[in-house]
C-alpha positions as MATLAB code, in Angstrom:
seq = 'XXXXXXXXXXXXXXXXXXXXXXXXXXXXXXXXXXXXXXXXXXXXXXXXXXXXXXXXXXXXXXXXXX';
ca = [
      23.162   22.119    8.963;
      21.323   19.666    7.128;
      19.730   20.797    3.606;
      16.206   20.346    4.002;
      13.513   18.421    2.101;
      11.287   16.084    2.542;
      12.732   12.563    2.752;
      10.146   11.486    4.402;
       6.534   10.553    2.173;
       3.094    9.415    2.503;
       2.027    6.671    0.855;
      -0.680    4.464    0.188;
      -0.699    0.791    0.509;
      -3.787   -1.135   -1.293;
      -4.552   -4.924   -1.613;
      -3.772   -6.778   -4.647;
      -5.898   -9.557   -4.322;
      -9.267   -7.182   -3.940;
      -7.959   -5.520   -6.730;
      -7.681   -8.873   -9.214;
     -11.074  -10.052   -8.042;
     -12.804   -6.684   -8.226;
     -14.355   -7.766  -11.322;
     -16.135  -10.983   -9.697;
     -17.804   -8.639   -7.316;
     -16.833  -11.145   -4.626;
     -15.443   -8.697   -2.084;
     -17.609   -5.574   -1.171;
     -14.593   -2.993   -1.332;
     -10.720   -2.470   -1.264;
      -8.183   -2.943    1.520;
      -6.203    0.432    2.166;
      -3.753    1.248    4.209;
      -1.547    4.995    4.471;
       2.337    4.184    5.957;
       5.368    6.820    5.600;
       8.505    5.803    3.925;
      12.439    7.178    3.277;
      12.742    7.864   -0.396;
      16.293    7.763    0.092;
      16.411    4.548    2.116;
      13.701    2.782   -0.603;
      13.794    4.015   -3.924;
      11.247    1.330   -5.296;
       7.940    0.326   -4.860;
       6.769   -0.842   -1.158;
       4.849   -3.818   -0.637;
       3.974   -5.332    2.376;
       2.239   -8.159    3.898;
      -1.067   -6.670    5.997;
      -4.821   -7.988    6.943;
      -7.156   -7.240    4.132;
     -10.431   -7.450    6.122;
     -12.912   -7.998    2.891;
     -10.459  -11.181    2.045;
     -10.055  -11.805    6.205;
      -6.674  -12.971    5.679;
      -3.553  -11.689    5.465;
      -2.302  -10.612    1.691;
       0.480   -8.444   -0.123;
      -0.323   -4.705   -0.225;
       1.205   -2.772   -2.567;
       2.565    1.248   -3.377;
      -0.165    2.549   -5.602;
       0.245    6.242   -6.897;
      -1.587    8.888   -5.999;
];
C-alpha cells in the first residue's frame, strides 16, 4: 500500500498584468482562477497562460499564496 498524503493541492492562479496596473485603476478587478497541481511532479511556482476578462486578452497567471 501506498503511504498516504496529499500530493495533490489547490491552488490559486491570479493575473499579473491586473495586478501591475492595479494602481492606474484601469481595470475594475483581478483575474482569478483555482487549478489542482502534483507537488511532487512541480515543486515550483505554476504559471500559466489563461483569459483575463478585465484585460480581454489572454495573459500569464501566476501561483499566489494563500
Amino acid at each position: 500500500m501506498a503511504k498516504g498524503g496529499n500530493v495533490r493541492v489547490t491552488i490559486t492562479l491570479e493575473c499579473t498584468s491586473c495586478t501591475q496596473n492595479s494602481v492606474e485603476k484601469k481595470s475594475t478587478g483581478i483575474s482569478r482562477y483555482t487549478t489542482r497541481k502534483n507537488r511532487r511532479n512541480t515543486p515550483d511556482q505554476l504559471e500559466l497562460k489563461k483569459f483575463c476578462p478585465y484585460c480581454y486578452k489572454h495573459t500569464i497567471h501566476g501561483e499566489i499564496k494563500k
